[in-house]
Structures are given as structure tokens and as C-alpha cells.
Kinemage of the C-alpha trace (Angstrom):
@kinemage 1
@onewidth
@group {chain A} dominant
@subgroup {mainchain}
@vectorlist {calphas} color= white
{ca unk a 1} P 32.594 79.249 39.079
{ca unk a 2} L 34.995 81.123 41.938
{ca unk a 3} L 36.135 84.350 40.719
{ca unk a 4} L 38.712 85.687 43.352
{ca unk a 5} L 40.487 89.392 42.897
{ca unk a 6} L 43.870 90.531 44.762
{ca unk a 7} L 43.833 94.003 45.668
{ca unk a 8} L 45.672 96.697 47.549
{ca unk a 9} L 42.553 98.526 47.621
{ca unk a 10} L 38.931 98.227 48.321
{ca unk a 11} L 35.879 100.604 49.470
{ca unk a 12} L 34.977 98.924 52.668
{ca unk a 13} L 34.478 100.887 56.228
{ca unk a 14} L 37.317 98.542 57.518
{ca unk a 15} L 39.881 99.341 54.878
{ca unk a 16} L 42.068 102.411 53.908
{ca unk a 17} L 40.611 104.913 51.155
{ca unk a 18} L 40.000 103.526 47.640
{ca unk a 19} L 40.786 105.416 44.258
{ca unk a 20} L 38.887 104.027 40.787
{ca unk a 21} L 40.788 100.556 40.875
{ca unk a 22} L 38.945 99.580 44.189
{ca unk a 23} L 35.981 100.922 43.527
{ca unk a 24} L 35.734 99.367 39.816
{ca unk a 25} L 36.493 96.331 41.754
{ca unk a 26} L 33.813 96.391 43.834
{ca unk a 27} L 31.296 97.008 41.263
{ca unk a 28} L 32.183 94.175 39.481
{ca unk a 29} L 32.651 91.791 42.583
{ca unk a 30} L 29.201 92.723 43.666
{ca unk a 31} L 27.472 92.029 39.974
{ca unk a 32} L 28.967 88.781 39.275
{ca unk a 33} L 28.203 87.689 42.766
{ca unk a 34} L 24.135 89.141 42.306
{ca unk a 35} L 24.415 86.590 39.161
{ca unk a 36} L 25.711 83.857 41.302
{ca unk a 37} L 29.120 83.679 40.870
{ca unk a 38} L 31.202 82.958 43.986
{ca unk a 39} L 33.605 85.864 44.637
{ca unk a 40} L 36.421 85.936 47.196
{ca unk a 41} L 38.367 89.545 47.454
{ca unk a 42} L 41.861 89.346 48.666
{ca unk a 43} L 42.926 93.212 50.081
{ca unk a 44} L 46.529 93.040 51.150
{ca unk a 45} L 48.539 95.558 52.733
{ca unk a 46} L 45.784 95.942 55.787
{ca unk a 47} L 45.751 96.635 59.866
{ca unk a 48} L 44.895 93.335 60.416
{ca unk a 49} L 44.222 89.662 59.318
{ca unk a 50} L 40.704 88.850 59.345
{ca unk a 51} L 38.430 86.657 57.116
{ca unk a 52} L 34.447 87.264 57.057
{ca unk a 53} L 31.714 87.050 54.231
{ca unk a 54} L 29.804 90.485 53.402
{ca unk a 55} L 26.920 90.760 51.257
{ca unk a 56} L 27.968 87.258 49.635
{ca unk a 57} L 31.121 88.506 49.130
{ca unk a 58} L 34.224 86.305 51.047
{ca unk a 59} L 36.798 88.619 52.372
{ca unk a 60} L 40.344 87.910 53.073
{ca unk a 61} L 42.107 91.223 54.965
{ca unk a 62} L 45.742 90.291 54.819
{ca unk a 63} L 48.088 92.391 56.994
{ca unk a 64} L 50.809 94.246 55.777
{ca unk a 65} L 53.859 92.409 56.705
{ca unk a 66} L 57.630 94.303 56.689
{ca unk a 67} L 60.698 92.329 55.648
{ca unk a 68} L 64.269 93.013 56.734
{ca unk a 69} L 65.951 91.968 53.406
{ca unk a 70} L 64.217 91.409 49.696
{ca unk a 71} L 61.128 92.753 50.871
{ca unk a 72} L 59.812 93.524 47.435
{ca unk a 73} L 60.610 89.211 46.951
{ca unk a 74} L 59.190 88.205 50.326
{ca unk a 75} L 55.966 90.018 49.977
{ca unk a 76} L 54.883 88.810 46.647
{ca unk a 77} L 55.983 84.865 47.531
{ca unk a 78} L 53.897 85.368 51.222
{ca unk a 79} L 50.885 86.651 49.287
{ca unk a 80} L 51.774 83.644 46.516
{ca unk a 81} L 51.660 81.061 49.503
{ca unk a 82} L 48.388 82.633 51.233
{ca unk a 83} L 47.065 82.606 47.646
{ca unk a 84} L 47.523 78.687 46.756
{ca unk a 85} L 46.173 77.809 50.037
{ca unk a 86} L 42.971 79.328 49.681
{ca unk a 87} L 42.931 77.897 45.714
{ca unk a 88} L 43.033 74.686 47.281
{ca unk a 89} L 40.654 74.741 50.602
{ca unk a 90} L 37.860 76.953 48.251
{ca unk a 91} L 38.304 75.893 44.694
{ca unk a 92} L 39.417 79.148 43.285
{ca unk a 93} L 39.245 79.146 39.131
{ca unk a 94} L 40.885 82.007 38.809
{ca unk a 95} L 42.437 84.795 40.495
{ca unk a 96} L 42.331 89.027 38.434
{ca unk a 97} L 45.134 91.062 39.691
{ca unk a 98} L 45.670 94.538 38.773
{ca unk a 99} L 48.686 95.607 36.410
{ca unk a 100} L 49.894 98.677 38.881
{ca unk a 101} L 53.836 97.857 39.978
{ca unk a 102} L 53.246 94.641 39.145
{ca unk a 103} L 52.422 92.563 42.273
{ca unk a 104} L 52.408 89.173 40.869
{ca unk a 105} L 55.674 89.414 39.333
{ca unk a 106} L 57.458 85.753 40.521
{ca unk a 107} L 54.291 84.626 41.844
{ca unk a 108} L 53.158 81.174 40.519
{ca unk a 109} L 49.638 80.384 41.112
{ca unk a 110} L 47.900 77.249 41.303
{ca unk a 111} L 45.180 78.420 38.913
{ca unk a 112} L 44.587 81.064 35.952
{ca unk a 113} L 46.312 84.386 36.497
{ca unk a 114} L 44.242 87.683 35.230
{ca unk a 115} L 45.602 90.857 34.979
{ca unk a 116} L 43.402 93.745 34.033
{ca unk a 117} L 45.101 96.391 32.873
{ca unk a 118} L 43.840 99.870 34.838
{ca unk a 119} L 47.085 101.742 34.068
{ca unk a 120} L 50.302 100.321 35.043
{ca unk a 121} L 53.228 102.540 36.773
{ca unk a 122} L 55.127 102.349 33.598
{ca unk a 123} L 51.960 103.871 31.229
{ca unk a 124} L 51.233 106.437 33.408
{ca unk a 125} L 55.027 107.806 33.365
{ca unk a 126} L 54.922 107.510 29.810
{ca unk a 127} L 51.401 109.658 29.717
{ca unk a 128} L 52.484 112.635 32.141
{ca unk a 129} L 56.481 112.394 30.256
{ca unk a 130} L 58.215 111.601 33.816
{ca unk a 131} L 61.021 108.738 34.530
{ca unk a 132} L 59.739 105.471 36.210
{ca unk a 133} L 61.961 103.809 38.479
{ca unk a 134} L 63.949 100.509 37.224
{ca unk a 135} L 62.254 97.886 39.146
{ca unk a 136} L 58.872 98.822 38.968
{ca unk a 137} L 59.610 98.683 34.985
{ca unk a 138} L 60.826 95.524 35.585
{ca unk a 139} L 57.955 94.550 38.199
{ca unk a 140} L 55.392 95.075 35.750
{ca unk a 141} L 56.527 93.409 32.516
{ca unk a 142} L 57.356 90.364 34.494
{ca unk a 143} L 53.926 90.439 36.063
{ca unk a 144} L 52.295 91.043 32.420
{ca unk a 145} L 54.393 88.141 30.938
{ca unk a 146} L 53.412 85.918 33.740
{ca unk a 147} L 49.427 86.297 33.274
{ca unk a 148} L 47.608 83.648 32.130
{ca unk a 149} L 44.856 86.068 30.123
{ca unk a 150} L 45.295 90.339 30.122
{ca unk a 151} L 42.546 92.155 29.886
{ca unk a 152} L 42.390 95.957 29.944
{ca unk a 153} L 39.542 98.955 30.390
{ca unk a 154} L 40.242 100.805 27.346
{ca unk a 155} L 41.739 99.884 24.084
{ca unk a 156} L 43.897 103.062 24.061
{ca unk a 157} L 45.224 102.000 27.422
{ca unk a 158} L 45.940 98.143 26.128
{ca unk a 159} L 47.638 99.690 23.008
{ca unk a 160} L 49.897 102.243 24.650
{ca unk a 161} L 51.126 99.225 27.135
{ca unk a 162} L 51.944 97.004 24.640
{ca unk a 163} L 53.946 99.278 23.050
{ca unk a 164} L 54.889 100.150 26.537
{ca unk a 165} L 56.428 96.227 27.688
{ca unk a 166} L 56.769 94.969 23.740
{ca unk a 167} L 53.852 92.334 24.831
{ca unk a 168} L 52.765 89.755 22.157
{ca unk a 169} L 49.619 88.361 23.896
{ca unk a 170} L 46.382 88.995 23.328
{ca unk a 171} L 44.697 91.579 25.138
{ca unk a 172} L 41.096 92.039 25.430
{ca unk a 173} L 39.034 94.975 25.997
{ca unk a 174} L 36.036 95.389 28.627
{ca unk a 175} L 35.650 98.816 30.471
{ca unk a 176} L 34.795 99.018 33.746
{ca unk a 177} L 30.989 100.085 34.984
{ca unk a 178} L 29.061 101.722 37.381
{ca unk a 179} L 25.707 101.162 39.174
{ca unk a 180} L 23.620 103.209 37.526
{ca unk a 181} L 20.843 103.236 40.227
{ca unk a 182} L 23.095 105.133 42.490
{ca unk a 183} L 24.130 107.888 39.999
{ca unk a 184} L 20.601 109.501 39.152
{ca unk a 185} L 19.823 112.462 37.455
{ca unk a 186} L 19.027 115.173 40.002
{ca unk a 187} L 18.073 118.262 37.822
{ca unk a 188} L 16.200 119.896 40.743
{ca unk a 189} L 19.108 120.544 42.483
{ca unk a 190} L 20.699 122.075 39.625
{ca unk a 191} L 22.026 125.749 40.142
{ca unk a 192} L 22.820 127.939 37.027
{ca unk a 193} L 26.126 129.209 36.146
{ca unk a 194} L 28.185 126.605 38.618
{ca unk a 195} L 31.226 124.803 37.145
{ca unk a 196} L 32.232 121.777 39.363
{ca unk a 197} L 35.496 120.097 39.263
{ca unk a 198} L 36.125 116.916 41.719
{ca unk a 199} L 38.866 114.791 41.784
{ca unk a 200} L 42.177 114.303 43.310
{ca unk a 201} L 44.301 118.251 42.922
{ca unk a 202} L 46.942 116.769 40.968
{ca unk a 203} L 48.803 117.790 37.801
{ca unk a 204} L 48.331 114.875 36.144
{ca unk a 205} L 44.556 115.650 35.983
{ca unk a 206} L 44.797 118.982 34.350
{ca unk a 207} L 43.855 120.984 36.919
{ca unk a 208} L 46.938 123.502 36.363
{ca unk a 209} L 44.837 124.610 33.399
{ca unk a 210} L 41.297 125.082 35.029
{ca unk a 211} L 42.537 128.723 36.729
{ca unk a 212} L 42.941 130.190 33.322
{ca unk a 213} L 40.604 128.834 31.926
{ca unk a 214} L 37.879 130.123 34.762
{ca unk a 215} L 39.546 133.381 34.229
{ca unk a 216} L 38.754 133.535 30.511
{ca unk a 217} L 34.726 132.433 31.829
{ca unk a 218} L 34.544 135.152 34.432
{ca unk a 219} L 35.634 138.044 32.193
{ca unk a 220} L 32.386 136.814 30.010
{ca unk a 221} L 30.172 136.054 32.621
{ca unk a 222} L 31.019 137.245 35.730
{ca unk a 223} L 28.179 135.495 38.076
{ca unk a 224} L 30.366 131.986 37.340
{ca unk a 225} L 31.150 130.026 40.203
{ca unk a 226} L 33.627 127.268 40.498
{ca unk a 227} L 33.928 124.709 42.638
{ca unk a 228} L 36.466 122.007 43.096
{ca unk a 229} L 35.882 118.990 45.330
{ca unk a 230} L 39.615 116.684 46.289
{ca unk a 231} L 41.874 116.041 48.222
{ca unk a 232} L 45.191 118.472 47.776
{ca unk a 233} L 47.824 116.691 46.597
{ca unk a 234} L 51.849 117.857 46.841
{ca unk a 235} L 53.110 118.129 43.560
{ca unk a 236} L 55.787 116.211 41.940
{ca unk a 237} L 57.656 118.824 40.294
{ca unk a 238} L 57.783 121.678 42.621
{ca unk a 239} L 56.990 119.971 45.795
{ca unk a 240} L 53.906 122.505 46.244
{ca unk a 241} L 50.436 122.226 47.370
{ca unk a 242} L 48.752 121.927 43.881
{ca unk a 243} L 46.119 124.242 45.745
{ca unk a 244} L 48.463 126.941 46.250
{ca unk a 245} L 49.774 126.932 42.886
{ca unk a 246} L 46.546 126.894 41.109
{ca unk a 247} L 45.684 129.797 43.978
{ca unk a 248} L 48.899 131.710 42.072
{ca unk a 249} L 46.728 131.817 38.944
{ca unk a 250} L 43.233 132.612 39.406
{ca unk a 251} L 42.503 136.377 38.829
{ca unk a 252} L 41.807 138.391 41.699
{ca unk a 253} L 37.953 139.102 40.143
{ca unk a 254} L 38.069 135.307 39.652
{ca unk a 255} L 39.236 134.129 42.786
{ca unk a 256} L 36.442 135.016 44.909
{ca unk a 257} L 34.744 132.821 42.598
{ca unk a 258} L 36.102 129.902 43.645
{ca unk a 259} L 35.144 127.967 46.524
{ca unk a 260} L 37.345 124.831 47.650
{ca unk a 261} L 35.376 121.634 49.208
{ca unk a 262} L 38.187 119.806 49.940
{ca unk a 263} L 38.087 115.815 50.090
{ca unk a 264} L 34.268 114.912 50.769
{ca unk a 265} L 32.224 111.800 51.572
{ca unk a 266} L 31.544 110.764 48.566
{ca unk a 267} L 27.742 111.185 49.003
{ca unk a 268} L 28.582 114.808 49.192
{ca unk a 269} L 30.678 114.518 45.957
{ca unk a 270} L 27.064 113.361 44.487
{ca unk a 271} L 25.559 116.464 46.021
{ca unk a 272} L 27.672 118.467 44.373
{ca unk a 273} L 27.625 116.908 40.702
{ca unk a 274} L 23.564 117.214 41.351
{ca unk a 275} L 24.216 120.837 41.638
{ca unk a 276} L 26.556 121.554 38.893
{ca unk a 277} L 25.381 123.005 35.497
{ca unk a 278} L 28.773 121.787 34.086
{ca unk a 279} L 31.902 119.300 34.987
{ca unk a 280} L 35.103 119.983 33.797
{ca unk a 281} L 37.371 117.391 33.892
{ca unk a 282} L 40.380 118.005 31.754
{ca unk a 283} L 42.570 114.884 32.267
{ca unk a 284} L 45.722 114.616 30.952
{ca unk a 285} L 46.705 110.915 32.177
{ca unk a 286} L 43.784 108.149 32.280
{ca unk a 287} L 43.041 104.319 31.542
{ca unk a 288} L 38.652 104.827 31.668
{ca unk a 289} L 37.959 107.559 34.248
{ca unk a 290} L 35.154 106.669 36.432
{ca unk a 291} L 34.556 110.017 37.192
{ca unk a 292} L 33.449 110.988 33.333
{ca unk a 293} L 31.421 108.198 33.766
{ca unk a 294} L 30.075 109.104 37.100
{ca unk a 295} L 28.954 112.479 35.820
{ca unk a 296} L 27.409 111.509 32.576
{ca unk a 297} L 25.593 109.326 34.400
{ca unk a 298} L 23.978 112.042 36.440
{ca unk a 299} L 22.682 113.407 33.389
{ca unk a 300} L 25.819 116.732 33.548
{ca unk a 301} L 27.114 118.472 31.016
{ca unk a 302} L 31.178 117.678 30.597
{ca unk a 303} L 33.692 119.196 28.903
{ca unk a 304} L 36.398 116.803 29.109
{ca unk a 305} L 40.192 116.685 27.507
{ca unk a 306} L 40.776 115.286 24.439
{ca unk a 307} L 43.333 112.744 24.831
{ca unk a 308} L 43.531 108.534 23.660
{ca unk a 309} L 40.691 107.332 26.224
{ca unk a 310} L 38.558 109.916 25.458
{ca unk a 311} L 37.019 108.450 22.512
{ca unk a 312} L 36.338 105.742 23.923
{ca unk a 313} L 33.986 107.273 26.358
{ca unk a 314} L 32.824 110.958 24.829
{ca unk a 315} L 31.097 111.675 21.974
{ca unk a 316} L 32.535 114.846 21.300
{ca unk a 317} L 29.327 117.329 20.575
{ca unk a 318} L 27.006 115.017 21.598
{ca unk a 319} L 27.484 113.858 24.831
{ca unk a 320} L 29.652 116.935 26.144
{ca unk a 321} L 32.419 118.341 24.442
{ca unk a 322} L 36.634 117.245 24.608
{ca unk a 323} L 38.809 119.758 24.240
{ca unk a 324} L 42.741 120.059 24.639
{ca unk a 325} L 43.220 121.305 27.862
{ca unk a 326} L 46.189 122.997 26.769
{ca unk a 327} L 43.925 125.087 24.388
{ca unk a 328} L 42.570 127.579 27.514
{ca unk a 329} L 40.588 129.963 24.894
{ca unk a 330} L 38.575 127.046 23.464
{ca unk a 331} L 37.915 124.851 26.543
{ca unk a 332} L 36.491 128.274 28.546
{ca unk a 333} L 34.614 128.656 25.015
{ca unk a 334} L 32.914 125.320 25.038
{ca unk a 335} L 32.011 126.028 29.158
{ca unk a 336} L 30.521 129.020 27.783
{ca unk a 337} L 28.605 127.556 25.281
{ca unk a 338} L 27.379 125.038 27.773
{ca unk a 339} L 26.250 127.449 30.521
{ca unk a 340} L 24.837 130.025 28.212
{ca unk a 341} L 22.353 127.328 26.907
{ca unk a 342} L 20.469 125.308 29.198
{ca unk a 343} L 18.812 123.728 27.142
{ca unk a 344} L 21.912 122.431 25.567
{ca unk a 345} L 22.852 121.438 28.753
{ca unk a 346} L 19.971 119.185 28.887
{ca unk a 347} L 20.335 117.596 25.546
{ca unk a 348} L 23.940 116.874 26.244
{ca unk a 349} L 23.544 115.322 29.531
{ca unk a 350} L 20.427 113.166 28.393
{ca unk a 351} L 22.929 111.906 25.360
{ca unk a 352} L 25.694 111.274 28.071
{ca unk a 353} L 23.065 109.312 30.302
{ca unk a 354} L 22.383 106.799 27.473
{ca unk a 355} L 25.493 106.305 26.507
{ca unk a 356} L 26.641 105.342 29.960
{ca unk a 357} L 23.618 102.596 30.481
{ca unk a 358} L 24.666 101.556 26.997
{ca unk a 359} L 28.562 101.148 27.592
{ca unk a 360} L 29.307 101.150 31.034
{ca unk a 361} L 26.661 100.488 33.307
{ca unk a 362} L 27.121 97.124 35.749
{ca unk a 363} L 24.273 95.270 33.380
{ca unk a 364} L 25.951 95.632 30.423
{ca unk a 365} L 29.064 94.646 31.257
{ca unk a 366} L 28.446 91.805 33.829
{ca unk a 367} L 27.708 89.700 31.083
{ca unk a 368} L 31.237 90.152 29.013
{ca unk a 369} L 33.034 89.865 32.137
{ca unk a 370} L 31.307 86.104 32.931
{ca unk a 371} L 31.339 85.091 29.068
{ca unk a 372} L 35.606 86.108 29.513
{ca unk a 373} L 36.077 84.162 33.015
{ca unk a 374} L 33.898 80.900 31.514
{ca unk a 375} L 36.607 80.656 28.692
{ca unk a 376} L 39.460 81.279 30.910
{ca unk a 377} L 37.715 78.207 33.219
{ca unk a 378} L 37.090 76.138 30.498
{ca unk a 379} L 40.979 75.862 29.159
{ca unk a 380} L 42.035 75.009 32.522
């Protein structure tokens, strides 16, 4: 069986940077190809044209190409052609594409089209209550329609885009995973009374709440320190660093509490989760965030938002606790609770732990993913 994925994204020392989509790509690449599937990733929108095999892995860089008229047709019908060819020469059985703006809308593929849903354009606008732009509306539902076979990482994400593009097919759920060998519990490196948040500094992730929130946990315990890893991002209401206006909010006593990382390697992301009694993470606009999952499989405590997805990966009181964001007095409560009891800590990140190797680590889910593409094969 050849299992090929098109991409705009991929975590590779030759490409650009790579959010969750690329990465969740790659983990699942790499499993199905340690179980002997053949793999070919297709990562348009690169420097350069090149075509090696890594790791068993067959690469295809395909460089960005500008168009003087139709671009948004031109692109998707060169990437269609460069597509069938390589169905043909390597016996492709099917190709996953991701749902975001829709990049195989008018492509038609010589083999089974996949698209996993990892939040589209449209369900993200709907999410953070902002106006998508026509076409990419219309980019996505044709893409959607055109698939062969949908599947999506959530069932809260598959439901909302349904609703979303009125779609009648089937959708099936499998979440993305993780290697759990390289996120490891390091409780030596744990220090007491240190809140980390890492991710991108962007509204849509909540992190306009965390500097009242942090003031409400300083006022009760006043040797709290908070740390926030990610890259600053402008945001898309005022135009503003979202740095600077979370810097607005923070209390004077609080912010020289706060120490800002900036965008890190992600090694030294790990570093810091190792060294964090408790993650916050109060997401208001998801699909599965790998970074929960990255966490809780560190063995950390979370406190996460409360919102659709969040089921679906939290067990609230068990494995951490989700909590409106928008409710400041009981989300610095439940940090409170957290660092005030390490032993609780403990419990809670052990419970997380298991429930990651149970749900979302790479062995687990290999084995859906391979069952899903041999009946997509097999109808061919």
C-alpha cells in the first residue's frame, strides 16, 4: 500500500516552520512507514524543486510557482498535474490532503482523495466569531465535496464543519498522536510555583485572559512565576503586538513575574514544560491541540479551557482541570489548587500520562489509520 500526503507544511531542516498540521503529519508518515507502508510526502509552496528519500520517507519539495492571472486556478491544476504523474510512475493508492482553504478544490485525482479535517478556514472563523473571506468559503466546501473519504481529529471539530459546509458524507473520527518516547516525564527538573504557557501569542488561544488571571495568583501567592514561550503574533483586531497588549494588563507586582522566552527550538520548549509545575493553556479555537497532548504527556499538570474539543482530550478533575477562560476567578483558583498541592500535581499528571498512551500516542493510533486507508484501497 502507497500512502502519499500533500502539504504546505512539514518539520524538515529544508522546509519553512511547521505548526500542528505538519508536525501531526509527520508523526503519522513516520509510523505507517516503521509498519511498512510506503509513504511519499508532497510539501508545496517551497524554495526549490527537489525529490530525495529520508528515513524511508519519499519527498517531493515542489516550488512555489506565481501566476499572472487565476492564480488561485493555476496552482491547484499544476499541483493536480504533478500529482497524477507521480500516481502513475509510483503507484500511489491514495493521496490525504488537509481541509485548510481548501487546496484540492477542482483538482481531479487519479486515485482516492482524503481529506482530514484539522480545522478548516471556515471553522475557525466560526470558533473565534470573525468573517471569512468568500472564496476561501467556497474553496473549502468544494474541496470537502470533492473527497473521496473525510476524516477528521476530533468529533467536535467534524460536527461543527458539517454544520459548517451542510456536508452529508460520512465523516470519521481518528485524532492525531504523538511519539511518546520523545515526550518523557522529567520531574527532576521540576521547579515549584512556575506556571508555563507556550504557544503561538495569539488571541485566538486565550492568552488575553492569562494576565488577569496571573494577577488573581500573585495576590495569593506572590513567589509565582510565569512564563510564556511563542512567537508574538500581531493581532487581528487592533493590529497590536499581542505581547504589548497582554503587557497593558499584568499588575505592576505581577509583571516582574513574568518572564517572556520568545519563539524557542522546540527542544527548549521541552525544557521548559520539564520545568513547569503547571501549563495553562486556555484555548479558545482548536480541532485536537497537540500541545495539551504534548504536556500531558510529560506527566504536567494542565488547566485547560473548556470548550467542544476539550472533552475529547481532558478529563476534567482527573487529568487536569478545564475551565472557561472567560471565568478569570475560577481558572487562577484551579492554578492555585494545583500549585498549592504537589502531590496533586503528581496524581494529575500521572492520570494525564495514561490517558495520552491510551488515546493518542503513535501506537495506538497507527493501527486505525492503516485499518481506514486498507478500506479506502480496497473500494478502488
Amino acid at each position: 500500500m502507497h500512502i502519499a500526503f500533500l502539504t504546505p507544511e512539514y518539520p524538515h531542516p529544508r522546509t519553512g516552520p511547521a505548526a500542528g498540521l505538519g508536525t501531526s503529519i509527520k508523526n503519522m508518515a513516520t509510523a505507517l512507514a516503521d509498519k511498512g507502508v510506503k509513504i511519499s510526502v508532497f510539501i508545496f509552496d517551497q524554495q526549490e524543486d527537489d525529490i530525495f528519500t529520508e528515513n524511508g520517507i519519499r519527498f517531493h519539495f515542489i516550488k512555489h510557482r506565481s501566476f499572472k492571472i487565476l492564480g488561485w486556478y493555476l496552482h491547484r491544476k499544476f499541483l493536480q498535474n504533478y500529482l497524477n504523474k507521480r500516481i502513475a510512475v509510483d503507484k500511489i493508492d491514495a493521496i490525504e490532503a488537509p481541509d485548510w482553504t481548501g487546496i484540492t478544490a477542482f483538482m481531479k485525482l487519479r486515485c482516492p482523495l482524503v481529506i482530514r479535517m484539522n480545522g478548516s478556514d471556515a471553522y475557525f472563523c466560526k470558533l473565534e466569531n470573525r468573517k471569512q473571506k468568500q472564496k476561501n468559503f467556497w474553496f473549502e466546501k468544494l474541496a470537502l465535496q470533492g473527497a473521496d473519504r473525510i476524516l477528521s481529529v476530533s468529533n467536535f471539530t467534524a460536527e461543527e464543519t458539517r454544520k459548517i459546509f451542510q456536508l452529508k458524507k460520512k465523516i470519521k473520527t481518528i485524532p492525531n498522536s504523538i511519539d511518546v518516547k520523545r515526550f518523557l516525564p522529567q520531574q527532576e527538573k521540576e521547579e515549584k510555583e512556575v506556571i508555563l504557557y507556550f504557544g503561538s501569542l495569539i488571541r485566538k488561544k486565550g492568552v488575553l485572559e492569562l494576565p488577569d488571571i496571573f494577577n488573581r495568583i500573585v495576590e495569593q501567592m506572590p513567589a509565582a512565576k510565569f512564563r510564556l514561550a511563542g512567537k508574538d503574533v500581531r493581532d487581528i483586531k487592533t493590529g497590536w503586538s499581542t505581547r504589548e497588549l497582554m503587557e497593558e494588563q499584568f499588575s505592576p507586582v505581577a509583571a516582574k513575574k513574568v518572564e517572556w522566552l520568545g519563539n524557542l527550538p522546540y527542544d527548549n520548549i521541552l525544557e521548559e514544560i520539564a520545568k513547569a509545575q503547571v501549563v495553562v493553556l486556555p484555548s479558545f479555537a482548536e480541532a485536537l491541540p497537540m500541545t495539551w497532548i504534548e504536556a500531558m504527556a510529560m506527566e504536567k499538570a494542565l488547566v485547560t479551557s473548556d470548550i467542544g474539543w476539550a472533552k475529547e482530550v481532558m478529563i476534567d478533575g482527573e487529568t487536569g482541570y478545564t475551565v472557561d477562560p472567560n471565568d478569570h476567578n475560577l481558572y487562577a483558583d484551579k492554578v492555585l489548587e494545583i500549585l498549592n498541592n504537589p502531590g496533586l500535581a503528581k496524581q494529575v499528571g500521572k492520570a494525564a500520562r495514561e490517558r495520552v498512551l491510551e488515546k493518542f500516542s503513535t501506537e495506538a493510533v497507527v493501527e486505525e489509520n492503516i485499518a481506514f486507508y486498507e478500506g479506502v484501497v480496497r473500494k478502488t
